[in-house]
C-alpha atoms as a printed R data frame, in Angstrom:
    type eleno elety resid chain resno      x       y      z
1   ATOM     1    CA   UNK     A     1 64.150 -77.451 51.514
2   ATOM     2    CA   UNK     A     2 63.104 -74.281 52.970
3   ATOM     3    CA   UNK     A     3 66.283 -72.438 54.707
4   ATOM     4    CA   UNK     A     4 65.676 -72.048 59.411
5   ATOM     5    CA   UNK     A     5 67.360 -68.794 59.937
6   ATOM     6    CA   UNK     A     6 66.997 -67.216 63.734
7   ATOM     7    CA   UNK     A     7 66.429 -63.389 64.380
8   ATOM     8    CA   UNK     A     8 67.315 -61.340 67.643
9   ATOM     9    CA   UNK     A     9 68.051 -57.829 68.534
10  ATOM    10    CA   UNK     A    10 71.667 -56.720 69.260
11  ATOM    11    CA   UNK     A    11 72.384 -56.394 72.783
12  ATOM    12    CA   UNK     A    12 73.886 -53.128 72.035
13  ATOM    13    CA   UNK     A    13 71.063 -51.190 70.953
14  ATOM    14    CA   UNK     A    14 71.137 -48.132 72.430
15  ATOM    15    CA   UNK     A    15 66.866 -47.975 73.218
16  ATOM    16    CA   UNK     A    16 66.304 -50.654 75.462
17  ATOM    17    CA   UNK     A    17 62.654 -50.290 75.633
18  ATOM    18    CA   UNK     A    18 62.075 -49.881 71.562
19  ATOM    19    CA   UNK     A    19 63.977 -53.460 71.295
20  ATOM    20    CA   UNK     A    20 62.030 -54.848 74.124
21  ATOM    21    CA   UNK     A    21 59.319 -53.399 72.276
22  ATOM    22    CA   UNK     A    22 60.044 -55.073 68.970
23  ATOM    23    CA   UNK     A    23 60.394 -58.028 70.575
24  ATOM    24    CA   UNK     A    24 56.744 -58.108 71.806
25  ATOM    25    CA   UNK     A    25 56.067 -58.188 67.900
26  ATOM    26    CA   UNK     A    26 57.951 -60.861 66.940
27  ATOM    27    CA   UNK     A    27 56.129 -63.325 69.734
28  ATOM    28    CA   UNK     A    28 52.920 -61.593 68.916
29  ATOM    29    CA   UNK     A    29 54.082 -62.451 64.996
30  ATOM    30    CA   UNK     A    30 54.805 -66.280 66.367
31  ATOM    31    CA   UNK     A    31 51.340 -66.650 68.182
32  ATOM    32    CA   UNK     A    32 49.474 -65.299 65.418
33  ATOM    33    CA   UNK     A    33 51.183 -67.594 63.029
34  ATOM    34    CA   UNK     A    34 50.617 -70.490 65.414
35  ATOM    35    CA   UNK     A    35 46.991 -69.645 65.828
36  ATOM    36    CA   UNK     A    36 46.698 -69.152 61.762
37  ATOM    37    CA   UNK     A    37 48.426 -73.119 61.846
38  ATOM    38    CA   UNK     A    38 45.569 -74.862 64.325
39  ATOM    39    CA   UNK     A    39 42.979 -73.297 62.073
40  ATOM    40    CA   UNK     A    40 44.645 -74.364 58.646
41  ATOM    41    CA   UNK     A    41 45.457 -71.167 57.444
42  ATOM    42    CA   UNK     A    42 48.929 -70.929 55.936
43  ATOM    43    CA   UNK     A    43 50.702 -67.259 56.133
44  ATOM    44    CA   UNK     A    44 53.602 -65.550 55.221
45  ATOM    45    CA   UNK     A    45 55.121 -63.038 57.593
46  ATOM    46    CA   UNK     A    46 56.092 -59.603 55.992
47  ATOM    47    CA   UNK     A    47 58.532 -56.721 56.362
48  ATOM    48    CA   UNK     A    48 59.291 -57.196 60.221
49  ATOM    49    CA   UNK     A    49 61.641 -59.615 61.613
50  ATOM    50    CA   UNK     A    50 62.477 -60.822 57.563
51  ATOM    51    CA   UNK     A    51 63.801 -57.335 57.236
52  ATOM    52    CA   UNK     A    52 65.780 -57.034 60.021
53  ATOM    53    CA   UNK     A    53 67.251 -60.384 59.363
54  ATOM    54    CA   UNK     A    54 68.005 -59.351 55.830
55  ATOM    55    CA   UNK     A    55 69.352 -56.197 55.992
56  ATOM    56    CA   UNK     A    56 70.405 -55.188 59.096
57  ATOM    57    CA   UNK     A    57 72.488 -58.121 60.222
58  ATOM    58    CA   UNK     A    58 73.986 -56.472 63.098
59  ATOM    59    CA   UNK     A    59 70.700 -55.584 64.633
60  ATOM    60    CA   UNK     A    60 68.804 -52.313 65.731
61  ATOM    61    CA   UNK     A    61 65.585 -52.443 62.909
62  ATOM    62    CA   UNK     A    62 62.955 -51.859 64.868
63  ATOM    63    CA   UNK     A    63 58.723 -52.534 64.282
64  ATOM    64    CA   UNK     A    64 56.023 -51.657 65.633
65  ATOM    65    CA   UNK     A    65 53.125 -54.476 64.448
66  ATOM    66    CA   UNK     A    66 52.948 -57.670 62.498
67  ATOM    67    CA   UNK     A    67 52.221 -58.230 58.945
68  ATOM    68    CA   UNK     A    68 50.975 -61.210 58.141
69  ATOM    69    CA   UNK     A    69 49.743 -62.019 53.858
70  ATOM    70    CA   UNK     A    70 47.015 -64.869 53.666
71  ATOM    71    CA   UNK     A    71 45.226 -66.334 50.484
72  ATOM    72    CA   UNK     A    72 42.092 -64.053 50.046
73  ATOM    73    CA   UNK     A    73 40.476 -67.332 50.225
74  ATOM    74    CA   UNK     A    74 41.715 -67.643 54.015
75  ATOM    75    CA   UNK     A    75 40.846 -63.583 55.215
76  ATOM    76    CA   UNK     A    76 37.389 -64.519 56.600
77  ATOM    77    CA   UNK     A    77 38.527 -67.673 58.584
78  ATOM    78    CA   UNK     A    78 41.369 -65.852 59.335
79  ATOM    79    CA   UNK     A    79 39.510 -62.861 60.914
80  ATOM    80    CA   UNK     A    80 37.695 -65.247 62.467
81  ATOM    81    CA   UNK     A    81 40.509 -66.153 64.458
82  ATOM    82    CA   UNK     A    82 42.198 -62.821 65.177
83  ATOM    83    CA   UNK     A    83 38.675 -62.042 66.697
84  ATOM    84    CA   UNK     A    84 38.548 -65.417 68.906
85  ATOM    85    CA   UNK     A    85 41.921 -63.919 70.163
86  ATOM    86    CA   UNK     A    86 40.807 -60.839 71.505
87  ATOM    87    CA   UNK     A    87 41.797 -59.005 68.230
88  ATOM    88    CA   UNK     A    88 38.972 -56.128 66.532
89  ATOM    89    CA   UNK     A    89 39.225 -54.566 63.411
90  ATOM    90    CA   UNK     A    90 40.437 -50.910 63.549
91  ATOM    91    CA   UNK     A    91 38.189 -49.881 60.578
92  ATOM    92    CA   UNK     A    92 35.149 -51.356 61.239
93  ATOM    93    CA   UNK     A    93 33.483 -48.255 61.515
94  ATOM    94    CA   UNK     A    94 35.166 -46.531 58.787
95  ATOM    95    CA   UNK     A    95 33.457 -45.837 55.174
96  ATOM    96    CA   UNK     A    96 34.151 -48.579 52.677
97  ATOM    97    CA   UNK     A    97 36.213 -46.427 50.215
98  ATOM    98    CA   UNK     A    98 38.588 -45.293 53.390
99  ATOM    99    CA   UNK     A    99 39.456 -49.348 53.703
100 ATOM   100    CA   UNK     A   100 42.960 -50.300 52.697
101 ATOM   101    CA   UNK     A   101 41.750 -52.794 49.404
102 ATOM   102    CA   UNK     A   102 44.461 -54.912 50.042
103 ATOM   103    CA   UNK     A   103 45.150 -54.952 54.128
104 ATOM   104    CA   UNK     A   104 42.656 -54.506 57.661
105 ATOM   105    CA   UNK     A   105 44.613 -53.558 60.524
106 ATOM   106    CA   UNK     A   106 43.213 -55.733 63.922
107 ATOM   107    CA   UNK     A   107 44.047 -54.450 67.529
108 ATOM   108    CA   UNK     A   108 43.749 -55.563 71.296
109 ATOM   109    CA   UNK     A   109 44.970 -53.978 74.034
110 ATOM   110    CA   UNK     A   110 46.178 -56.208 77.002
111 ATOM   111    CA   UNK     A   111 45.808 -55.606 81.086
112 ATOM   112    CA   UNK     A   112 48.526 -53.996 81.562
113 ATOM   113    CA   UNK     A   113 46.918 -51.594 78.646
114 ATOM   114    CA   UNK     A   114 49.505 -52.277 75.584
115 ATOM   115    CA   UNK     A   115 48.668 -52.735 72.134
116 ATOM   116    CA   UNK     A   116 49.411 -55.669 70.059
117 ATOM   117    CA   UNK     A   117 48.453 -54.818 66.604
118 ATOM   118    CA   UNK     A   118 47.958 -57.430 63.323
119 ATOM   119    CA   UNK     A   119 47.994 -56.053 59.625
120 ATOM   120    CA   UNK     A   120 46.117 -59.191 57.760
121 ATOM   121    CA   UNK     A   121 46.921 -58.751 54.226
122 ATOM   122    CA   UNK     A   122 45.338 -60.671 51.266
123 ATOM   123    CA   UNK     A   123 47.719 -58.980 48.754
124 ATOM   124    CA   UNK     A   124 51.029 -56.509 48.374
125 ATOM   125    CA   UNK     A   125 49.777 -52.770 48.117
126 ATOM   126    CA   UNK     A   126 49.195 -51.611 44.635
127 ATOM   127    CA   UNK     A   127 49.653 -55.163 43.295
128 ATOM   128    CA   UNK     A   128 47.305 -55.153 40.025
129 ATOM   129    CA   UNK     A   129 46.825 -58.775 39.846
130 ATOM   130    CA   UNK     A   130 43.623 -61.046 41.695
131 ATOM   131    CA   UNK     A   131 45.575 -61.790 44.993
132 ATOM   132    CA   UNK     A   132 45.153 -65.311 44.175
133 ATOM   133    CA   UNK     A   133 47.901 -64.900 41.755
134 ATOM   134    CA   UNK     A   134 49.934 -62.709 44.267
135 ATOM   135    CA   UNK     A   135 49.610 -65.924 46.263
136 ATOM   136    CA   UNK     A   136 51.060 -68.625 43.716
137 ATOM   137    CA   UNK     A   137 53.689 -66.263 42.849
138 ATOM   138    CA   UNK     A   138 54.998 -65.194 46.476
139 ATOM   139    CA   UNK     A   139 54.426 -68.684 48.782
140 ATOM   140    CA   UNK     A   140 57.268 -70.378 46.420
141 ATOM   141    CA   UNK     A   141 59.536 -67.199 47.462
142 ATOM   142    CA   UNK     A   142 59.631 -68.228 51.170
143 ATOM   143    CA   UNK     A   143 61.880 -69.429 53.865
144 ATOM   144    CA   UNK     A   144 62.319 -70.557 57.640
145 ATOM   145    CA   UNK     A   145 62.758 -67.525 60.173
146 ATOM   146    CA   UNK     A   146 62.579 -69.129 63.771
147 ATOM   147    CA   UNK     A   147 60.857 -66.682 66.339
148 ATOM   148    CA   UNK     A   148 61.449 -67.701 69.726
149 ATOM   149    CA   UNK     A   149 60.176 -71.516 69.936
150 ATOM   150    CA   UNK     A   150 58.275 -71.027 66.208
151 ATOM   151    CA   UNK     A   151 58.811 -71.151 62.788
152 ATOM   152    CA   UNK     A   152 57.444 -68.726 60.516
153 ATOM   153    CA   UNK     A   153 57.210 -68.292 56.688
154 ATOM   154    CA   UNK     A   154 58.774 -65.149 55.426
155 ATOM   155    CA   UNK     A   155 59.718 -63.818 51.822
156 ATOM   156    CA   UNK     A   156 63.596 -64.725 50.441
157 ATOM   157    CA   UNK     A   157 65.747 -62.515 49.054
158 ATOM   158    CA   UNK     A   158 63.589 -62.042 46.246
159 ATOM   159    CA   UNK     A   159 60.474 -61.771 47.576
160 ATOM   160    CA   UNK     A   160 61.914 -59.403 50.128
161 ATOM   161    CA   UNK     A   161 63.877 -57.317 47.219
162 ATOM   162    CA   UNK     A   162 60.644 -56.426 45.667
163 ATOM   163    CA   UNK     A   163 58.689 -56.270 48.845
164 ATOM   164    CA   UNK     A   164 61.163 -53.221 49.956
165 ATOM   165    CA   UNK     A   165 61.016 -51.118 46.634
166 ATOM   166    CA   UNK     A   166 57.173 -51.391 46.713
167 ATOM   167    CA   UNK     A   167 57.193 -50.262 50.323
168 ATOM   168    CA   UNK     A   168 59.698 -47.349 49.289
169 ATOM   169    CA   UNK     A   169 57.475 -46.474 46.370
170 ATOM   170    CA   UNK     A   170 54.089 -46.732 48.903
171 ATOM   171    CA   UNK     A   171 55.547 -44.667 51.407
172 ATOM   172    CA   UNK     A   172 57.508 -42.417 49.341
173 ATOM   173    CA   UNK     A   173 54.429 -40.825 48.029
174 ATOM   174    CA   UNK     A   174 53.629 -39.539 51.530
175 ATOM   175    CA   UNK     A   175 56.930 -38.196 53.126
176 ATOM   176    CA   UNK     A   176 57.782 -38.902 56.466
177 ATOM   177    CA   UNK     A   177 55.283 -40.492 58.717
178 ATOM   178    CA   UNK     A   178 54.625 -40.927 62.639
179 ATOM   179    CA   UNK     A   179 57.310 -42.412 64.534
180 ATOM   180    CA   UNK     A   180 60.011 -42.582 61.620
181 ATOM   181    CA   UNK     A   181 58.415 -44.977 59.884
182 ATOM   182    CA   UNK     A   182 59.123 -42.737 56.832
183 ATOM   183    CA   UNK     A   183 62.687 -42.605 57.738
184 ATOM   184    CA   UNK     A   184 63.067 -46.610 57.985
185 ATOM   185    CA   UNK     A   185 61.396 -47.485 54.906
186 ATOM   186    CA   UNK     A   186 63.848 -44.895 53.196
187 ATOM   187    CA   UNK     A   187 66.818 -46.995 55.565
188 ATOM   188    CA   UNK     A   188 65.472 -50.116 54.262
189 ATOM   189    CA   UNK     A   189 65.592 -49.421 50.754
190 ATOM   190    CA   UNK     A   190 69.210 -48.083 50.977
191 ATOM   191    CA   UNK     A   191 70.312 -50.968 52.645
192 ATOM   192    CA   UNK     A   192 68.791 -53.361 50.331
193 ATOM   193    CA   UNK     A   193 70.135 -51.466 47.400
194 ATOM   194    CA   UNK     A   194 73.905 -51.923 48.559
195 ATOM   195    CA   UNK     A   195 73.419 -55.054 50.240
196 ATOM   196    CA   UNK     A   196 71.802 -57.717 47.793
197 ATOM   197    CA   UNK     A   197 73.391 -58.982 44.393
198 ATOM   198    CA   UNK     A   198 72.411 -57.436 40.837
199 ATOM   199    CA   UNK     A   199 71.046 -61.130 40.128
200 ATOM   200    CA   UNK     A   200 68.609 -60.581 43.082
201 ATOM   201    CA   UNK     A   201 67.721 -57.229 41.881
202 ATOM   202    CA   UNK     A   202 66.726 -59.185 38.174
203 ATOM   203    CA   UNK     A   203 64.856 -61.999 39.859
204 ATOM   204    CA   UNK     A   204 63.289 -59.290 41.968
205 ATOM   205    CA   UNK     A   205 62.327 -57.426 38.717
206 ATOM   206    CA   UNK     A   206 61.182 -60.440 36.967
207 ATOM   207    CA   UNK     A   207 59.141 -61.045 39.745
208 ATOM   208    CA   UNK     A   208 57.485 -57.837 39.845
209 ATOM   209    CA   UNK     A   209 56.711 -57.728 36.184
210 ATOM   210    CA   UNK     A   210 54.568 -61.362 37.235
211 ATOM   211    CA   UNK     A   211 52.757 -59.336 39.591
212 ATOM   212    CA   UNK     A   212 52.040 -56.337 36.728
213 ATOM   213    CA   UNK     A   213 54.543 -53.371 39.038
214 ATOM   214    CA   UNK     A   214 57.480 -53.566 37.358
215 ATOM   215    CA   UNK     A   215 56.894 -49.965 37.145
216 ATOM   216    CA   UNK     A   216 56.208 -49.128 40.735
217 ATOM   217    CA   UNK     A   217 59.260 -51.289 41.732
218 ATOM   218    CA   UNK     A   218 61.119 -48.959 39.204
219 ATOM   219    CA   UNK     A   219 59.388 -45.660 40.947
220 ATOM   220    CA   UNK     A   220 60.518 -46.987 44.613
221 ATOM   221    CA   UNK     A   221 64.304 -47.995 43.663
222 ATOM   222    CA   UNK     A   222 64.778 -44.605 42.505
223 ATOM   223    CA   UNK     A   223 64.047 -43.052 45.591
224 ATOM   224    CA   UNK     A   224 67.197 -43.925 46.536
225 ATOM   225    CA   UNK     A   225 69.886 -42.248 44.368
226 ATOM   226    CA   UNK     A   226 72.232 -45.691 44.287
227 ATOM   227    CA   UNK     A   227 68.754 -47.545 43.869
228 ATOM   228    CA   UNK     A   228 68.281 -44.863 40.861
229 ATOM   229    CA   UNK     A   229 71.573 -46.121 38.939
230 ATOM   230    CA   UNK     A   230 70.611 -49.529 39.519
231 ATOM   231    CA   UNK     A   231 67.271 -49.077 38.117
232 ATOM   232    CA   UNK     A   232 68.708 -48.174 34.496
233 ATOM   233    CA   UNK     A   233 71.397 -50.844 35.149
234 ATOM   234    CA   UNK     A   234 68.373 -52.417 34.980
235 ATOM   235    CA   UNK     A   235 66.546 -51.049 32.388
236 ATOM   236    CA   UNK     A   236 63.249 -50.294 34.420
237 ATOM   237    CA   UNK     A   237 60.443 -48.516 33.153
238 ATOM   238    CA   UNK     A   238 61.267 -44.438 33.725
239 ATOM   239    CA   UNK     A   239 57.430 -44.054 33.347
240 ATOM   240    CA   UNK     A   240 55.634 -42.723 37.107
241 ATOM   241    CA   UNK     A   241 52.590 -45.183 37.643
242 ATOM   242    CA   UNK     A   242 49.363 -43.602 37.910
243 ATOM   243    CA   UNK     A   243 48.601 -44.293 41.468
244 ATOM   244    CA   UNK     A   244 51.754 -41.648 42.163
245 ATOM   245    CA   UNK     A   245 51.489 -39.123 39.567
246 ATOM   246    CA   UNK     A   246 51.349 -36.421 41.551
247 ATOM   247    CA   UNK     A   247 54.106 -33.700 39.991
248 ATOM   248    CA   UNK     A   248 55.924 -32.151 42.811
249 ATOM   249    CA   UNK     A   249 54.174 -32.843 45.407
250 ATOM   250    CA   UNK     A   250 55.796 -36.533 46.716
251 ATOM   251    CA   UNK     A   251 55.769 -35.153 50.514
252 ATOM   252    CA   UNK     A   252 52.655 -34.221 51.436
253 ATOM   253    CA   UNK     A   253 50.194 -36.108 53.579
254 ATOM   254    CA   UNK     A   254 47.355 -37.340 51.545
255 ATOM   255    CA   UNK     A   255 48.259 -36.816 48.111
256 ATOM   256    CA   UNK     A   256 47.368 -40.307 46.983
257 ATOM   257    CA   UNK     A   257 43.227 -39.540 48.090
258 ATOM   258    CA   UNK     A   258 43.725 -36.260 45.748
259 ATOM   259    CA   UNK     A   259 45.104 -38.459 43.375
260 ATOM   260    CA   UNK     A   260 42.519 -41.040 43.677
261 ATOM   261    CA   UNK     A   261 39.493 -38.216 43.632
262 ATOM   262    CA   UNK     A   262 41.384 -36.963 40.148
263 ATOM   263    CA   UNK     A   263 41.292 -40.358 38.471
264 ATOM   264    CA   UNK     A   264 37.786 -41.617 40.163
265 ATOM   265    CA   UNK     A   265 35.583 -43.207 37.996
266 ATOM   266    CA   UNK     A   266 32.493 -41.974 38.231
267 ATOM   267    CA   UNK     A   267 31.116 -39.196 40.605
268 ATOM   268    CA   UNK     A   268 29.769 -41.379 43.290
269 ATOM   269    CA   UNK     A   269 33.116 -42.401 43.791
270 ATOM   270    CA   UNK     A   270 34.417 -38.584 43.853
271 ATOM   271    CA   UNK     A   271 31.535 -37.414 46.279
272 ATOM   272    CA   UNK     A   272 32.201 -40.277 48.419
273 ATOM   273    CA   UNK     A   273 36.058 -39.429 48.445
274 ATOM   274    CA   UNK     A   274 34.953 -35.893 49.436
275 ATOM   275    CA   UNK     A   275 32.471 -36.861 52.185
276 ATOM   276    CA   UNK     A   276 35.169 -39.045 53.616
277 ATOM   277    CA   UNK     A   277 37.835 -36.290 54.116
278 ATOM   278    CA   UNK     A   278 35.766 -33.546 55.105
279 ATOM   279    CA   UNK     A   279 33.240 -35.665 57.485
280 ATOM   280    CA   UNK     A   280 35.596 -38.158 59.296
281 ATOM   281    CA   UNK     A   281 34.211 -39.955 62.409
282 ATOM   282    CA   UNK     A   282 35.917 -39.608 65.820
283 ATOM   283    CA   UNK     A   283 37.837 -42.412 65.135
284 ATOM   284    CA   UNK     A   284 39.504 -41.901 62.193
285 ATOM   285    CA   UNK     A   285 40.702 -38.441 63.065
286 ATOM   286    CA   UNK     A   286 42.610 -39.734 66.946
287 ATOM   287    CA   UNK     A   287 43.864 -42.619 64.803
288 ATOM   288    CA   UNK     A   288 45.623 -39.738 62.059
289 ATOM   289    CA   UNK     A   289 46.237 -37.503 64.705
290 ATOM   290    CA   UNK     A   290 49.751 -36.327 64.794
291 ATOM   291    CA   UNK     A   291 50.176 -35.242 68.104
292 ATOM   292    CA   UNK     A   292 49.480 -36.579 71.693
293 ATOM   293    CA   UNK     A   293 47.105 -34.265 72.594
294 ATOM   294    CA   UNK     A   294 45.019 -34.649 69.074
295 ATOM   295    CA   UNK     A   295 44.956 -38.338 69.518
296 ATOM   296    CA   UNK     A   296 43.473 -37.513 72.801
297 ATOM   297    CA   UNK     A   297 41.354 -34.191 72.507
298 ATOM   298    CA   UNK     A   298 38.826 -34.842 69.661
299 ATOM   299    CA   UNK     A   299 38.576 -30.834 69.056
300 ATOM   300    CA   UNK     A   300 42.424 -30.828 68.718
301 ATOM   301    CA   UNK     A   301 42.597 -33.991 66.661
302 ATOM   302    CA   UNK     A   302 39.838 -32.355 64.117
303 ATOM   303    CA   UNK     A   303 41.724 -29.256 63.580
304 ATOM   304    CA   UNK     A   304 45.042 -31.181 62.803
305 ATOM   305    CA   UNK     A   305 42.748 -33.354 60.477
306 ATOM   306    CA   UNK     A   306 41.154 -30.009 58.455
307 ATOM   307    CA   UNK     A   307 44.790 -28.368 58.521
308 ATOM   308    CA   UNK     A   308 46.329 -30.985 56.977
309 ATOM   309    CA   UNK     A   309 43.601 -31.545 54.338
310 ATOM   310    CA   UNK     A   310 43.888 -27.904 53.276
311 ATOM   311    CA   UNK     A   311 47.871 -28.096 53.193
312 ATOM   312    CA   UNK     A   312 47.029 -30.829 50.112
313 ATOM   313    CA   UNK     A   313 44.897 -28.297 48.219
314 ATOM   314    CA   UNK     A   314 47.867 -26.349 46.536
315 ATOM   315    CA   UNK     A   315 49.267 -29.363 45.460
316 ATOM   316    CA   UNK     A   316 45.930 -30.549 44.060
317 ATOM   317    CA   UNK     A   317 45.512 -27.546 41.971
318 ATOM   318    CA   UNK     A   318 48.653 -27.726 40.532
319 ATOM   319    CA   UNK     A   319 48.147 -31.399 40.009
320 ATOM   320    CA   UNK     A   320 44.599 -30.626 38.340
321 ATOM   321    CA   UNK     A   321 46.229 -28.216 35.961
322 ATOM   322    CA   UNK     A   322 48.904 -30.287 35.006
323 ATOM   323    CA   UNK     A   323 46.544 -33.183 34.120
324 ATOM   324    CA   UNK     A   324 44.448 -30.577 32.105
325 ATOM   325    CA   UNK     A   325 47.585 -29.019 30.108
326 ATOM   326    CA   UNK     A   326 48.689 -33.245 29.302
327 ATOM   327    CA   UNK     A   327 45.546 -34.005 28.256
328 ATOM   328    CA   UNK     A   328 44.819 -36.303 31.024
């Protein structure tokens, strides 16, 4: 029988308006869930409110959107419904190989002009198996969390073990990101590192090996240097998956499209990479924009966008000649 667990933000939190904040998410999370139910769609809520349950029990982990992991059967009903609730998908004018593979990220913004945003997911990021089979494995890994009046599936222990070393290992690749996200993924992992048991940590690795990223599991824990130790306590994989090889080079901004133009496939797939980063529409650019004034000046938000792509070149040089002197 599935465990009801509630969720709230400490009344002490010093930011007032990032907890009020947070909690627009989590009844945002509930609705979403609750419109997913009427339509038959079952869902599992991720990161989010399961996190802050988990691992910060005395409150203050914040969020800014709901993540929500469907069957990949389910993700065209499902946008179905997102769309009959005001919701439109951020990337619908984007190219095809800038889509996340595995996530689309719906918006709406309401009268009083705030933004409730929805990450559908059909499977984890860099998850090698059919999603299907992330499915099966992942819906017997929930449990009750009680938002407001609902209750919504999220991942155990477990589930949520893996979950944050694969988010570490996602976002470690990149460095810091807008609005500290960077900085509370790194929080999360160190807090599920000393927090859970060494028999979650196993399940969690046995779990991960179902799912074919033992290995990236292994790359996120040892982010962390007490996640490190308990990755050979653990005897994980030392080996860096391909998807972050990228020697030296872990924080800067868009290493994982050099990578991805290095290990391509054919040169359709390269020229399309290429066309991608140096011809972005409007869109893209405000959305990546680091600044204020980039996501609102297109002119500005362009010459943040071309700065940043030719910070990455050094990096991809030296990542092109190490591949060459390895025989890659």
């Amino acid at each position: 029988m599935a465990e009801t667990i509630g969720v709230g933000i400490a009344a002490t939190s010093p930011d007032l308006g990032r907890a009020a904040a947070t909690l627009r998410v989590d009844r945002l999370a509930a609705d979403t869930v609750r419109t997913f139910q009427r339509a038959g769609i079952p869902s599992i809520l991720l990161k989010g409110a399961s996190f802050a349950r988990l691992f910060y029990p005395e409150g203050g982990r914040s969020y800014g959107d709901a993540d929500l992991l469907v069957r990949a059967a389910d993700v065209a009903a499902a946008t179905v419904a997102l769309v009959q609730s005001g919701f439109r998908p951020e990337d619908a004018h984007a190219p095809v190989v800038d889509r996340d593979p595995d996530a689309r990220t719906f918006s709406r913004r309401d009268a009083a002009g705030l933004k409730d945003t929805v990450d559908l997911h059909w499977n984890l990021h860099n998850v090698r198996v059919d999603p299907e089979r992330t499915w099966s494995a992942l819906s017997p890994r929930t449990t009750s969390l009680r938002l407001g009046s609902t209750s919504v599936q999220v991942l155990d222990r477990i589930g949520c073990a893996m979950h944050v070393a694969l988010h570490a290992a996602q976002h470690g690749l990149c460095g810091p990101e807008p609005h500290d996200h960077g900085t509370r993924t790194g929080a999360d992992l160190r807090r599920a590192v000393r927090i859970l048991s060494l028999a979650d940590w196993v399940q969690a690795a046995e779990l991960a090996n179902e799912l074919g990223v033992e290995d990236a599991l292994a790359f996120g824990l040892r982010l962390d240097p007490d996640g490190a130790a308990l990755a050979e306590e653990l005897h994980l994989s030392t080996a860096v998956p391909e998807p972050w090889r990228f020697p030296g080079e872990f924080g800067t901004r868009g290493a994982m499209r050099i990578n991805r133009l290095l290990v391509a496939r054919s040169w359709h797939e390269r020229a399309a990479l290429v066309w991608s980063a140096l011809c972005p529409n409007r869109v893209r650019v405000r959305r990546a924009a680091r600044t204020l004034l980039g996501r609102r000046v297109v002119a500005v938000g362009y010459v943040e966008w071309y700065l940043r792509v030719a910070a990455g070149l050094p990096g991809a040089i030296r990542h092109g000649r190490s591949r060459v002197r390895n025989g890659d």
